[in-house]
C-alpha positions in Angstrom: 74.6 74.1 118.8 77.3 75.3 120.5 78.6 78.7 119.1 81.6 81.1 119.6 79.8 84.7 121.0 82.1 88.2 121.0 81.5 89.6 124.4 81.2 92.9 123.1 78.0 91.3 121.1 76.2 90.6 124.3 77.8 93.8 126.3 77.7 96.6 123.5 78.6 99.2 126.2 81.6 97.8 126.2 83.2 98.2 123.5 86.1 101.1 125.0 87.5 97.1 126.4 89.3 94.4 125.5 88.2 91.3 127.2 90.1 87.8 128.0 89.0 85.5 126.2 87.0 88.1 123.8 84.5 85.1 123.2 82.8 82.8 125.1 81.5 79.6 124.0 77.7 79.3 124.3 74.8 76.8 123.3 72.2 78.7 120.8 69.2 77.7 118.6 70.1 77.3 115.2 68.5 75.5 111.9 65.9 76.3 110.1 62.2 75.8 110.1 61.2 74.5 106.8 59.0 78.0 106.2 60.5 81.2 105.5 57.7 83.5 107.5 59.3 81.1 110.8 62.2 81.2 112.8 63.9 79.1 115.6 64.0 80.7 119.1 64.4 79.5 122.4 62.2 78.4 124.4 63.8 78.2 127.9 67.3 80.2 128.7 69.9 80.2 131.6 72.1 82.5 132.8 75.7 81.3 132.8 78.8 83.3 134.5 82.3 83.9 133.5 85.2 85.4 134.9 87.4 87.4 131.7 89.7 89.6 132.0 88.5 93.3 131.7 91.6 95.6 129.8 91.4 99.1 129.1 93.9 100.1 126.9 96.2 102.6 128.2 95.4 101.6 132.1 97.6 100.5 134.3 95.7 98.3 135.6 93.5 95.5 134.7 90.9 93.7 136.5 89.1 90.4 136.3 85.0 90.2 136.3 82.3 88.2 136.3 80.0 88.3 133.5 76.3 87.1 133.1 75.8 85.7 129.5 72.3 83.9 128.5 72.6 79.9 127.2 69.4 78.8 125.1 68.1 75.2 126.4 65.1 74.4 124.2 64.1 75.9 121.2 61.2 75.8 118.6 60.1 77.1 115.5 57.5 80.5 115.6 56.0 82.6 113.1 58.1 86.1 112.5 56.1 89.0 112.4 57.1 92.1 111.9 57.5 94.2 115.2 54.7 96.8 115.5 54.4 100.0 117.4 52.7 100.1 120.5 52.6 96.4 121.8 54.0 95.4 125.1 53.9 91.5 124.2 54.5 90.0 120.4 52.3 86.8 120.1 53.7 84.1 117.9 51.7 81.2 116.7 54.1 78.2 118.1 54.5 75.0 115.8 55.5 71.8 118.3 57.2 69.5 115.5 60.3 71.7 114.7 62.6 68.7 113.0 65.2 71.0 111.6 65.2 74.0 114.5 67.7 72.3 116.8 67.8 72.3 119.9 71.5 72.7 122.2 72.7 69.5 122.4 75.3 68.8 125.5 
């Protein structure tokens, strides 16, 4: 679905700016699984540009830039475990029929 995302959400370095627009419109996973021990994530992202306005407040200047934000394409439903110490990669056991984990739709 498509959602409204703060830029300072994706960019939390950022926060000393004000940004034009201060959100940009993204597609994201949403819905629910059906199980509470799964989640909907994405399965495949891309990257999409924008140029916003970048204000500091008190400058005299302003300048425009181009940010990097990531778009979900395809999502499914996985099992959420609990992050553990130590572990480079986080398996999750992957469930194909996912009726209420929606995908973006364009």
């Amino acid at each position: 679905m498509e959602k409204l995302v703060e830029v300072t959400q994706e960019y939390p370095g950022e926060v000393e700016h004000v940004f034009s627009p201060a959100c940009v419109l993204l597609w994201r996973c949403a819905g629910c699984c059906g199980d509470e021990s799964m989640e909907c994530h994405p399965t495949h992202t891309r990257n999409l540009t924008a140029q916003l306005l970048k204000i500091k407040p008190g400058a005299e200047e302003n300048e425009y830039v181009v940010m990097t934000f990531v778009e979900h394409q395809t999502c499914e439903c996985s099992r959420h475990r609990p992050r553990q110490r130590g572990r480079k990669r986080k398996e999750r056991q992957r469930v194909k029929d996912c009726d209420t984990c929606l995908p973006p739709r364009r």
